[in-house]
C-alpha positions in Angstrom: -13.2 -9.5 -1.6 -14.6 -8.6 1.5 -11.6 -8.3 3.5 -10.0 -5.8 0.5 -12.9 -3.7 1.1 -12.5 -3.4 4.8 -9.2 -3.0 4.3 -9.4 -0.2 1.7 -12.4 1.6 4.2 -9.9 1.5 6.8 -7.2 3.2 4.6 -9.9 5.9 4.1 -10.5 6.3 7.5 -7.2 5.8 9.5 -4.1 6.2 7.0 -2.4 6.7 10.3 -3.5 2.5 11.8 -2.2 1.0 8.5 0.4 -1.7 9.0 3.0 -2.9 6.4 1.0 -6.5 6.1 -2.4 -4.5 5.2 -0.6 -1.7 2.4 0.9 -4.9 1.3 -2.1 -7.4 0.4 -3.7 -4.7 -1.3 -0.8 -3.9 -3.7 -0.8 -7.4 -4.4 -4.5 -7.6 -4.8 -3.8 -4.7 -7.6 -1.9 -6.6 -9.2 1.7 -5.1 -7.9 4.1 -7.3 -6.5 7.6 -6.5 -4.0 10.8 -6.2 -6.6 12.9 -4.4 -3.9 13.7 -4.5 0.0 16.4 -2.2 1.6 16.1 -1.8 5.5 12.6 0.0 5.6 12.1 0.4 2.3 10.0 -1.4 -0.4 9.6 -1.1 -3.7 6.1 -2.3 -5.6 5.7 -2.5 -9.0 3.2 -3.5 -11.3 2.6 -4.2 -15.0 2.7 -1.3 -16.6 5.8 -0.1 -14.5 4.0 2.0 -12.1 6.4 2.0 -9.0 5.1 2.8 -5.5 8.2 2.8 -2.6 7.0 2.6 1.3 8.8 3.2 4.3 7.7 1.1 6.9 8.6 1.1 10.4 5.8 0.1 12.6 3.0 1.9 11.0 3.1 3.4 7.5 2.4 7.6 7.4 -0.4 8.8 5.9 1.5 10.0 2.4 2.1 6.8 1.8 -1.1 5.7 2.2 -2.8 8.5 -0.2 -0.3 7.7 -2.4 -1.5 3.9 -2.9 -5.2 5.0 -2.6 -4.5 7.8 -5.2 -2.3 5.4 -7.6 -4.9 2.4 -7.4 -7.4 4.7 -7.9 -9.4 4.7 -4.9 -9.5 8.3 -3.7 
């Protein structure tokens, strides 16, 4: 739980220091899991069919990282 937090502080803080590995275990910790990988792009979906897609190369931009705070409602 702890490292979630820190992890969602940094998100806050520095959307533009947020690698792949880090957007990634909080989607799963939201309960949205990786249906689809092309090149640089994933797709996460969870439960209810909420889709979130991420381009990654080296560190994700900042709309990306809104759009997971704003989708797992932590803005």
């Amino acid at each position: 739980m702890a490292r979630i937090k820190k992890l969602l502080q940094k998100m806050k803080d520095q959307p533009h220091g947020i690698i792949l590995e880090e957007a990634d275990y909080v989607l799963r910790y939201y309960g949205y899991s990786c249906k689809r990988m092309e090149s640089s792009h994933r797709q996460y979906i969870n439960s209810t069919g909420d889709v979130i897609t991420v381009v990654a190369k080296g560190q994700i931009k900042k709309a990306y990282i809104t759009a997971i705070l704003e989708r797992i409602g932590e803005k």
